[in-house]
C-alpha positions as CSV (number, residue, x, y, z in Angstrom):
1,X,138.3,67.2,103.8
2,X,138.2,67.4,99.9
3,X,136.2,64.6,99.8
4,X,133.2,65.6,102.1
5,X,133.2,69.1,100.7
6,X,132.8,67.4,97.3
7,X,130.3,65.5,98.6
8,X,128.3,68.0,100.0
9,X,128.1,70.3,96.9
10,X,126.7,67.5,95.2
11,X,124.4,66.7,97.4
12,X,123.2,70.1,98.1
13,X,123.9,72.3,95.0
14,X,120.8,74.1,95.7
15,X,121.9,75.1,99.2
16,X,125.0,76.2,97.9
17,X,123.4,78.1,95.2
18,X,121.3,79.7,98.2
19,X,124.1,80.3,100.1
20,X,126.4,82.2,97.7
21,X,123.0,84.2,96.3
22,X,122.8,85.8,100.2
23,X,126.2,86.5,100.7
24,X,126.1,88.5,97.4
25,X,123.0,89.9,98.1
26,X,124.6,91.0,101.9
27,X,127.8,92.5,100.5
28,X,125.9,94.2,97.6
29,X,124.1,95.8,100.4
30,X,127.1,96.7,102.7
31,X,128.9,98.3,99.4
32,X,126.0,100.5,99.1
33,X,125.9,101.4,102.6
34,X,129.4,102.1,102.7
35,X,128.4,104.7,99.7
36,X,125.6,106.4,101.1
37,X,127.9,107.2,104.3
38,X,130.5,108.7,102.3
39,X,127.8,110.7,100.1
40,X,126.5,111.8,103.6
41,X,123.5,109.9,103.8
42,X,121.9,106.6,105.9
43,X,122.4,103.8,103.1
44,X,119.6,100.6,102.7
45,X,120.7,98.6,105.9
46,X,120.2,101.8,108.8
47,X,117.5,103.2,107.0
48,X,115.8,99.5,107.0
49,X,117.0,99.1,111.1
50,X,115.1,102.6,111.6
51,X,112.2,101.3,110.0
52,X,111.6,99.3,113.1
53,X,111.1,102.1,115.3
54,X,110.6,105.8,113.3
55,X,107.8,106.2,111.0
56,X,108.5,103.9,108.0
57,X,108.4,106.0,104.2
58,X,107.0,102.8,102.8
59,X,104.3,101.6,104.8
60,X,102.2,100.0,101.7
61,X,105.1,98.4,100.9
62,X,105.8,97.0,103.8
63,X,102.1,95.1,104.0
64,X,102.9,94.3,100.7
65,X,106.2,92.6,101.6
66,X,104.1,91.0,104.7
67,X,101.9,89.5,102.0
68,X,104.1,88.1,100.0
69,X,105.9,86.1,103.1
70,X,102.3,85.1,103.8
71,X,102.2,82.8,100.7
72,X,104.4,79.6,103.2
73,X,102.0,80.0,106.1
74,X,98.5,78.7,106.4
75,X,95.2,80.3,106.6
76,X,95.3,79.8,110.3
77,X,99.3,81.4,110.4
78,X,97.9,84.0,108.0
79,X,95.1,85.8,110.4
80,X,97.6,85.2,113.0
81,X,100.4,87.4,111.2
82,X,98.4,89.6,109.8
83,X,96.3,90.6,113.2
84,X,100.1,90.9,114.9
85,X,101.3,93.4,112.7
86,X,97.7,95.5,113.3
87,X,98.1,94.9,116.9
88,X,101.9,96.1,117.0
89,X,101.1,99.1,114.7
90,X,98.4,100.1,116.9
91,X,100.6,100.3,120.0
92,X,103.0,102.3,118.0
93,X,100.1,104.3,117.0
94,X,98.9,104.9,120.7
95,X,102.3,105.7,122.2
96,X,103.4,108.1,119.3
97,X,100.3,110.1,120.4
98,X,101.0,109.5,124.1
99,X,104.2,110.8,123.7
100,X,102.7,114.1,121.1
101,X,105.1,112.6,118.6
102,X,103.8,114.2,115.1
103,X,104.3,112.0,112.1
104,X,105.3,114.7,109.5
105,X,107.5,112.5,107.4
106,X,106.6,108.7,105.8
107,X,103.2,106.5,107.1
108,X,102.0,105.9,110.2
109,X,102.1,102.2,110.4
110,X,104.4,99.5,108.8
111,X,106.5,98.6,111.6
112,X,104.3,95.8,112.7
113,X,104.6,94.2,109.2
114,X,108.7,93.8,109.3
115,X,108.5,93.3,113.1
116,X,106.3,90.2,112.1
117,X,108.5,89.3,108.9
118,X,111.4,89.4,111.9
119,X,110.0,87.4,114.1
120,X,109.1,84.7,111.9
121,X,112.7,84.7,110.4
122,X,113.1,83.8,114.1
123,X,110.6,81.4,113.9
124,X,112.8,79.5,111.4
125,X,115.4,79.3,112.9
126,X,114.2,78.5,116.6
127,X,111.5,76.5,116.1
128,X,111.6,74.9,112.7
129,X,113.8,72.0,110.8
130,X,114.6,70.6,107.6
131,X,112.0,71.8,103.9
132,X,109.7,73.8,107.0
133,X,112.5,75.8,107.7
134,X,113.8,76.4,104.3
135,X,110.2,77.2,103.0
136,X,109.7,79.7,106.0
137,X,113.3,81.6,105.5
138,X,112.5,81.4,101.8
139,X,108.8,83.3,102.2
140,X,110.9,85.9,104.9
141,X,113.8,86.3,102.5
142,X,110.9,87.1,99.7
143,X,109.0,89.9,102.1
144,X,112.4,91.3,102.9
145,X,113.8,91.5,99.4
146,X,111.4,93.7,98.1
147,X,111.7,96.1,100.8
148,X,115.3,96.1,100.3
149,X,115.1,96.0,96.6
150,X,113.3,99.6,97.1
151,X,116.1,100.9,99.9
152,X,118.8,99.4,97.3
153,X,116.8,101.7,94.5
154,X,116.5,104.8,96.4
155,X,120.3,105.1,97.1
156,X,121.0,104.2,93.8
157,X,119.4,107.2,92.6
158,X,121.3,109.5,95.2
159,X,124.3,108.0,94.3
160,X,123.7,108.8,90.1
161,X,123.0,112.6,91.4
162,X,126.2,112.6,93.7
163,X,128.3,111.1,90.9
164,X,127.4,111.7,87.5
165,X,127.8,116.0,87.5
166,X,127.1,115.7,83.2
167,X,123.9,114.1,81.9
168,X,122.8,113.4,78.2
169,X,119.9,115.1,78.1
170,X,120.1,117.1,74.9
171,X,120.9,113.9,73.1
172,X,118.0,111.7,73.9
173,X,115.5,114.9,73.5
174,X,116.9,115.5,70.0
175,X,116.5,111.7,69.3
176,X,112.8,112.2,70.5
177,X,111.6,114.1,68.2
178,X,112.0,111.1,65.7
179,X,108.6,110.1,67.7
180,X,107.0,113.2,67.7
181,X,108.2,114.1,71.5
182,X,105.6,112.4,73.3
183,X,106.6,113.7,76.6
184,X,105.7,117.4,75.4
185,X,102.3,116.5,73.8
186,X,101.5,114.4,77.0
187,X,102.4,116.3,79.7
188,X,100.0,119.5,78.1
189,X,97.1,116.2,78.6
190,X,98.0,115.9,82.0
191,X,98.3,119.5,82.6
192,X,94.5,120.4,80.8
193,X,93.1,117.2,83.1
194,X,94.3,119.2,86.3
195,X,94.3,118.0,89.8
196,X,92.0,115.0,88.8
197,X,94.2,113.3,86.2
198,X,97.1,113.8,88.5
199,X,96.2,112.2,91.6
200,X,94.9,109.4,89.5
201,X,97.9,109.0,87.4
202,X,100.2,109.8,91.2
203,X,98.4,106.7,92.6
204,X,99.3,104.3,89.7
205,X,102.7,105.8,88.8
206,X,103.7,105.8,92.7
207,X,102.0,102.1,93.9
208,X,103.5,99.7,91.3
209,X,105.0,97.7,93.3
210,X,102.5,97.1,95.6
211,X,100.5,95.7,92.1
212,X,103.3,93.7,91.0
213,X,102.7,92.4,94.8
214,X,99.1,91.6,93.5
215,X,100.3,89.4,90.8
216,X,102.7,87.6,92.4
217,X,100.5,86.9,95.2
218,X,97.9,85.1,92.4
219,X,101.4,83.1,91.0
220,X,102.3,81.9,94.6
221,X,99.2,80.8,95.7
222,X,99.7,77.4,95.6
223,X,102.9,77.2,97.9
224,X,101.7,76.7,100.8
225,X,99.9,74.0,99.7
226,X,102.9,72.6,97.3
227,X,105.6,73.1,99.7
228,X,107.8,74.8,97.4
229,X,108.0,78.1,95.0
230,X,107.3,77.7,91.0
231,X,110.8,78.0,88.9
232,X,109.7,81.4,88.0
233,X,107.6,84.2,88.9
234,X,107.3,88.0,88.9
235,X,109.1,88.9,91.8
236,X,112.6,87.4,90.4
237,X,112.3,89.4,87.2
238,X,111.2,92.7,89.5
239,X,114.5,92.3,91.7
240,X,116.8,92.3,88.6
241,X,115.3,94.7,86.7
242,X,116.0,96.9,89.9
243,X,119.3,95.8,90.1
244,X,120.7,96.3,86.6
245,X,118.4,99.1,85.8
246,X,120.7,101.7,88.0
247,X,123.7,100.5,86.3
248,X,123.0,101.6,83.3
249,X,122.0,104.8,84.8
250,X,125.6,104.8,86.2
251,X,126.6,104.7,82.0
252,X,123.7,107.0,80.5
253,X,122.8,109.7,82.5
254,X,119.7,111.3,82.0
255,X,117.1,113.6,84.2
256,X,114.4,113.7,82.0
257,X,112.4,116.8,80.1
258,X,110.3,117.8,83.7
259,X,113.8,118.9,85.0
260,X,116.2,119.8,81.9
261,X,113.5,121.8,79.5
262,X,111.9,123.4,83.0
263,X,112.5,124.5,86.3
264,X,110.8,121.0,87.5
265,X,107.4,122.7,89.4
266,X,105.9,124.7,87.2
267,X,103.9,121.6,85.9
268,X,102.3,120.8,89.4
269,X,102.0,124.6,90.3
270,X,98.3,123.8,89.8
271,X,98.0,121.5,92.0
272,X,100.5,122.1,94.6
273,X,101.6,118.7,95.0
274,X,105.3,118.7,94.4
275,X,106.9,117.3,97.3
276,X,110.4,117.1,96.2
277,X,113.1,120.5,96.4
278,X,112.9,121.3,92.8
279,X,115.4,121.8,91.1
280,X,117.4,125.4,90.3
281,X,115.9,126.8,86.8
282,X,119.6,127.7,86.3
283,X,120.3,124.1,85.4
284,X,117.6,123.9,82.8
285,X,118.1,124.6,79.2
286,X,115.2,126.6,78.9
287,X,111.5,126.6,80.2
288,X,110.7,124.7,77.8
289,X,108.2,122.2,78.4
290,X,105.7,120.7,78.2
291,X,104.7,123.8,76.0
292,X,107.2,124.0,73.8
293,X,109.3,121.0,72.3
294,X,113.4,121.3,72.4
295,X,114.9,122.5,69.7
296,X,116.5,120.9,67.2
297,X,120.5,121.3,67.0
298,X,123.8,120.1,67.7
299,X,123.5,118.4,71.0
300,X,126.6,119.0,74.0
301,X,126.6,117.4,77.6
302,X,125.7,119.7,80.3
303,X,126.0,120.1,83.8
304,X,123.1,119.1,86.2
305,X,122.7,119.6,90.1
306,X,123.7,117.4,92.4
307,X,120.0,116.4,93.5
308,X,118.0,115.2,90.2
309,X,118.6,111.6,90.1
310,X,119.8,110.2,86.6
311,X,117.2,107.7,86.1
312,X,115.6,108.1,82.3
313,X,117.4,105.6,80.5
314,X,116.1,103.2,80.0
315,X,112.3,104.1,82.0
316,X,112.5,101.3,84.9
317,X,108.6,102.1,85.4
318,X,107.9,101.2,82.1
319,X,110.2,98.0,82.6
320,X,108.1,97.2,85.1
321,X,104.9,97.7,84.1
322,X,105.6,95.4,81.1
323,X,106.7,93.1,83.5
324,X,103.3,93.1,85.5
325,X,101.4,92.6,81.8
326,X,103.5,89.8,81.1
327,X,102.5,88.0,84.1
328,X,99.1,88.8,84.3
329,X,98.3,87.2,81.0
330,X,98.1,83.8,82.7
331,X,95.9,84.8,85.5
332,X,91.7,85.6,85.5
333,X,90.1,88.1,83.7
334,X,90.4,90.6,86.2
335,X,93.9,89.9,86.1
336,X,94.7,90.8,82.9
337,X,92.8,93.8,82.4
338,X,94.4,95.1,85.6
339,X,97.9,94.2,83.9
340,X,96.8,96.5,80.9
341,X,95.3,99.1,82.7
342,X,98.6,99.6,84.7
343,X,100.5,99.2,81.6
344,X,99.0,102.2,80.1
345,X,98.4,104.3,82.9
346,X,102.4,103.9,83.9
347,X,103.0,104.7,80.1
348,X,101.2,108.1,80.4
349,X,102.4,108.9,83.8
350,X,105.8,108.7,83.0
351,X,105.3,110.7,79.6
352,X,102.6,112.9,80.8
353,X,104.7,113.8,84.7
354,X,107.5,114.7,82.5
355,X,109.9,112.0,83.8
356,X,111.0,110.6,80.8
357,X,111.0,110.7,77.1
358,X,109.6,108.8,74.8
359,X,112.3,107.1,73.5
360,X,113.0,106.1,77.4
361,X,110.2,104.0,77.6
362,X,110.9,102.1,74.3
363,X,114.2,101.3,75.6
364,X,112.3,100.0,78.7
365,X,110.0,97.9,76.7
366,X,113.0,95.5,75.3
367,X,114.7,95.7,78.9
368,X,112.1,94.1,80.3
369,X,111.2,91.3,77.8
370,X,115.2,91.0,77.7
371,X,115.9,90.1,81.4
372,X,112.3,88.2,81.1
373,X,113.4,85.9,78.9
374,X,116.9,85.3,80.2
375,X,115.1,84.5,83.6
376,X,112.6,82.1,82.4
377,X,115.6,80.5,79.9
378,X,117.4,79.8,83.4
379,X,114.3,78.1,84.8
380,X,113.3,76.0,82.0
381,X,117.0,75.7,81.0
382,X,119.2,77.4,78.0
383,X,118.7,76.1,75.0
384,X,119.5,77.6,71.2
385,X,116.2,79.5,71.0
386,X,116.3,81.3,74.4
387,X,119.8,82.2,73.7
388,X,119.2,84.0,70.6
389,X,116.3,85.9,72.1
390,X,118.4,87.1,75.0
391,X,121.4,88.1,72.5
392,X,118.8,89.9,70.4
393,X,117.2,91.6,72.7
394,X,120.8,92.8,74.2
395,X,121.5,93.5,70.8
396,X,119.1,95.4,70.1
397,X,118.8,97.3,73.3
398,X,122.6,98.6,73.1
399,X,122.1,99.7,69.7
400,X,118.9,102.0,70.8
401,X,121.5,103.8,73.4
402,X,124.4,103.9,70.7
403,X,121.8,105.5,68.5
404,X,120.5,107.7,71.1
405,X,123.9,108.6,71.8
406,X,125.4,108.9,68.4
407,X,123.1,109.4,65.8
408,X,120.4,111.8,67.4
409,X,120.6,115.2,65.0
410,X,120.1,112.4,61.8
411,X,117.2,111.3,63.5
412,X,115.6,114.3,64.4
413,X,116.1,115.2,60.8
414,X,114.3,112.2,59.3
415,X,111.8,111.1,61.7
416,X,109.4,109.8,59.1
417,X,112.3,106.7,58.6
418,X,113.9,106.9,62.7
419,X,110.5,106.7,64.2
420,X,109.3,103.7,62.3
421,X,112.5,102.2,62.7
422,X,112.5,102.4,66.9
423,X,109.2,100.8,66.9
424,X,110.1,98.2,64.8
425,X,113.1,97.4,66.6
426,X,111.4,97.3,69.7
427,X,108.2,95.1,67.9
428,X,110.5,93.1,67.4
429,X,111.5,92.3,71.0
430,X,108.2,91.8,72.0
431,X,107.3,89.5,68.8
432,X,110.3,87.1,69.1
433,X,109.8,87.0,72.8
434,X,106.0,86.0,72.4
435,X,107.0,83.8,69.8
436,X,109.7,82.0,71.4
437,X,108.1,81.5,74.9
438,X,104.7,80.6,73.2
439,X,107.0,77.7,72.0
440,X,107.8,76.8,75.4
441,X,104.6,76.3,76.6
442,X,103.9,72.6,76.9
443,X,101.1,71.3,74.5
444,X,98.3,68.9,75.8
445,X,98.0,66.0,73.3
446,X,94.4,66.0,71.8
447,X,92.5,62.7,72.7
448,X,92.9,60.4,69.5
449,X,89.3,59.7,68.2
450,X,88.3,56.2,67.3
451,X,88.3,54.7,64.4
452,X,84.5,54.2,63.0
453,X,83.7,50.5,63.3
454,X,82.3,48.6,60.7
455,X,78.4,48.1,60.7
456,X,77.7,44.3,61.6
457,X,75.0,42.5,59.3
């Protein structure tokens, strides 16, 4: 018995690997739901089964997902999924009005795109063997994974309000100022743009996924043809900075400026577009912002409601968003400058929404080209140089939060030498990591030019 199981794992290590990746991925998902009951809420699992039926609060997303299983089937499979998942919506569509059943809460249509990922996960199964099958459950596992990656995020979030009571605000607000306090300074931009410059900034700050969706689609495009997924791509590095992210949050709690130096509306009292319960101005440490930046003193912990997700540190959007500009530097034109323009529009939502502080988002920055270059060191395989650019990037992105924690009055007090300094760290990052991986690349050999022959008399 040994002996065949020996002989199977090394004859299928990639199966194995597979293998152990889903059942990690399924109790990762059970442990959450498990949480969310006991916090009183549906967890990732029965809010996904509900999808199927009730109005789904991520209907983009769900296309999205649809889109990226797409990338296995043909052009012909393509039109056929896609015009199965209108088709179903529709009928939802018709007998939610038949029955004068309102939608007042998430889209109107997405459950024809997961009842079509379903069915061709049953497809698989049923009606396909050997690499087809694989490739198929691979493109369904894809779709699926990003709609549970947002689920997994969401509860995440309620879980850091339900069971983190203290956050750290004052600390990273005083380290802030060693920038200037961006947040303050951008969120009086926003503000003067009114209604106009928040929708716009809404759209891009709340759609990111759908164009990281974009990107990837451009790096898949060739499996269907190849029969098989490149070693690396934007998806992977978009699933783990999701899943680590919130565990940091779990270590350093923060609501963000919007919520601790304000009552978390008065911002959007403009436009009347705050959807969420705001938060109780009792919490805050004063109506501060964005008019006026915190003070400067002696920071302390302090109690925060049990709502306000503590998600700041480090800013997962702007993780992201980096994430997207690194990919997109291969593609077309187009490509890239949508990569930039989503880079910088994320950067100003995020400061400009009041959601996070500036020093959040440089801590997001070296997150991002952190778990980047671990995940294309794994595909390409470790060697000395993509170790030392993962240690340094780790290295340097626990010392930010040490310093955050730690040393925020001194650096509030001397911005003109802490400012430079957390740019420079976080330069750093980015250089060795262009540096390194621009050493990876593989280098085309220039034709050799012949040698001039001599004249004949």
């Amino acid at each position: 018995m040994k002996g065949r199981t020996a002989y199977f794992v090394g004859r299928h290590p990639r199966a194995i690997l597979w293998a152990a990746a889903g059942v990690v991925t399924l109790g990762f998902l059970i442990a959450l739901e498990v949480a969310a009951r006991r916090c009183g809420l549906p967890g990732p699992i029965s809010n996904q089964v509900g999808e199927l039926i009730f109005p789904p609060k991520s209907g983009f997303l769900l296309y999205a997902s649809l889109a990226l299983m797409m990338v296995v089937l043909t052009w012909r499979q393509r039109f056929i999924a896609a015009g199965a998942a209108l088709g179903i919506d529709a009928v939802f569509f018709l007998v939610r009005r038949a029955v004068d059943a309102e939608v007042t809460e998430g889209h109107p249509f997405g459950n024809g795109a997961l009842w079509v990922m379903l069915g061709y996960a049953v497809i698989a199964v049923t009606r396909r063997t050997g690499e087809e099958r694989v490739l198929l459950l691979k493109g369904v596992g894809l779709g699926l994974l990003l709609v549970a990656g947002r689920k997994t995020g969401d509860i995440w979030l309620v879980i850091t309000s339900k069971t983190r009571p203290m956050v750290l605000d004052q600390y990273v607000a005083t380290a802030d100022h060693a920038l200037g306090a961006p947040s303050w300074l951008a969120g009086r931009i926003v503000t003067a743009t009114g209604s106009i410059g928040f929708n716009f900034l809404d759209v891009v700050y709340g759609q990111l996924a759908v164009a990281a969706v974009i990107v990837a689609l451009y790096q898949l495009r060739g499996v269907a043809v190849e029969r098989r997924f490149p070693g690396h791509h934007l998806v992977r590095t978009f699933m783990v900075i999701g899943l680590l992210g919130p565990a940091i949050y779990m270590i350093f709690p923060v609501v963000g400026p919007v919520f601790a130096y304000g009552t978390g509306a008065e911002h959007w009292a403009s436009v009347s577009l705050w959807a969420q319960t705001p938060p109780s101005e009792q919490w805050a440490v004063a109506n501060l912002w964005p008019v006026t930046p915190s003070p400067i003193a002696v920071p302390h912990h302090m109690p925060f409601d049990e709502i306000t997700p503590r998600n700041c540190m480090p800013s997962l959007h702007t993780a992201w968003a980096t994430a997207i500009f690194i990919h997109s530097r291969k593609g077309p034109r187009l490509l890239r400058f949508a990569g930039t323009f989503w880079l910088i529009a994320t950067l100003a939502a995020t400061l400009g929404f009041g959601y996070h502080y500036g020093v959040d988002l440089i801590a997001g920055v070296v997150f991002a080209c952190t778990i980047e270059a671990a995940l294309r060191s794994l595909a390409r395989g470790w060697d000395r140089s993509g170790t030392q650019l993962v240690a340094y990037g780790a290295t340097v992105f626990v010392a930010l939060l040490v310093s955050y924690r730690y040393l925020p009055l001194e650096m509030a007090e001397h911005p003109w030498v802490s400012g430079p300094l957390l740019v420079l760290a976080m330069t750093s990052v980015v250089y060795g990591y262009v540096r390194t991986t621009a050493l990876w690349e593989p280098r085309t050999a220039s034709a050799r030019q012949p040698e001039p022959q001599p004249e004949l008399i």
